[in-house]
VOBA-1610 file (N, C-alpha, C; in pm, whole numbers, padded with zeros to 5 digits, always signed):
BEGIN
Unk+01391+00822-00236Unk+01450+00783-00362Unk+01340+00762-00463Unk+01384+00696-00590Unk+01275+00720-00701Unk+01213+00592-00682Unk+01078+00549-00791Unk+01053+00442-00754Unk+01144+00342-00854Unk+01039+00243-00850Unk+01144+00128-00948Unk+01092+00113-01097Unk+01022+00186-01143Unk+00967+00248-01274Unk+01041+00399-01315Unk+01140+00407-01263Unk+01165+00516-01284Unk+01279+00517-01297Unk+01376+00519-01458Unk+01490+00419-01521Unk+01595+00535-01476Unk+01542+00680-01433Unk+01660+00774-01436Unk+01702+00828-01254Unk+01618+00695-01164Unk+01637+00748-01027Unk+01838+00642-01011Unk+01800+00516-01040Unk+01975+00444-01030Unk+02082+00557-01117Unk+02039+00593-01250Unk+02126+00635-01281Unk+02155+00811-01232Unk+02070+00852-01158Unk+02081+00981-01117Unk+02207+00911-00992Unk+02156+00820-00887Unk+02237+00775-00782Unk+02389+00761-00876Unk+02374+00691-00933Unk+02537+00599-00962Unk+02591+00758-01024Unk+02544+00849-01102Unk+02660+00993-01171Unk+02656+01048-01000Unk+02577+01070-00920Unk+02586+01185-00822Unk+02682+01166-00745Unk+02679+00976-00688Unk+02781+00940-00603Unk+02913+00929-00646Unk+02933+00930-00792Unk+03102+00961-00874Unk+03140+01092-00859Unk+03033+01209-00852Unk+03068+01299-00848Unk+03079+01355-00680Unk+03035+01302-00591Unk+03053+01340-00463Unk+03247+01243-00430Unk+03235+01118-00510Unk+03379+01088-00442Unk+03459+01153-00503Unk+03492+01162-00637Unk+03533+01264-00703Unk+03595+01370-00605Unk+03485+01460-00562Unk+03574+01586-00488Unk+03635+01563-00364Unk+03598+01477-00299Unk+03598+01427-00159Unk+03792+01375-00228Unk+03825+01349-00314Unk+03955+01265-00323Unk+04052+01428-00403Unk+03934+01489-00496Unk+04030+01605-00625Unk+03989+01734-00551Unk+03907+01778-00466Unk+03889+01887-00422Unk+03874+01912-00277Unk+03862+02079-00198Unk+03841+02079-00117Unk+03687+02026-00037Unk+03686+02029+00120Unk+03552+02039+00185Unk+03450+02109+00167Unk+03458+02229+00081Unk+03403+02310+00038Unk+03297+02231-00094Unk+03366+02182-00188Unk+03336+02081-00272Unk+03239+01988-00273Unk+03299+01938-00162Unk+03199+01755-00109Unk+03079+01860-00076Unk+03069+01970+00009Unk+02959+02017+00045Unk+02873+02032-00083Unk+02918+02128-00152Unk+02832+02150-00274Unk+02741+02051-00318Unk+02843+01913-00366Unk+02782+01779-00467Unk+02671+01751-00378Unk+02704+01728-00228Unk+02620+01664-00144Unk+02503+01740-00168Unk+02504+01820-00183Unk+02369+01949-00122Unk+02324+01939-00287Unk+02380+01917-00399Unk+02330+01936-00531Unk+02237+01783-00566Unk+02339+01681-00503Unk+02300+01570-00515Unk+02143+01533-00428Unk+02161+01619-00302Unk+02011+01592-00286Unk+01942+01656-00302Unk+01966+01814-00343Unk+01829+01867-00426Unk+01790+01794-00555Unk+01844+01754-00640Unk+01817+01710-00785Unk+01767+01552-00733Unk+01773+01511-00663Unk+01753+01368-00635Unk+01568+01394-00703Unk+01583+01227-00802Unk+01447+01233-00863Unk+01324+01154-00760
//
């Protein structure tokens, strides 16, 4: 994860994990895969 000087690592967490429940509830398994796999490449 980012360090604690680094104001855009929480807010990268708090949009990625809205967008992983998000599909997990509005889309298929196919979906959750994507965010998950997007969410941890982009992770700062």
């Amino acid at each position: 994860m980012s360090s604690a000087g680094d104001p855009g690592g929480p807010c990268w967490a708090h949009m990625s994990l809205r967008l992983v429940d998000w599909s997990i509830r509005e889309l298929g398994p196919e979906a959750v895969t994507t965010w998950l796999e997007v969410a941890e490449e982009l992770m700062p």
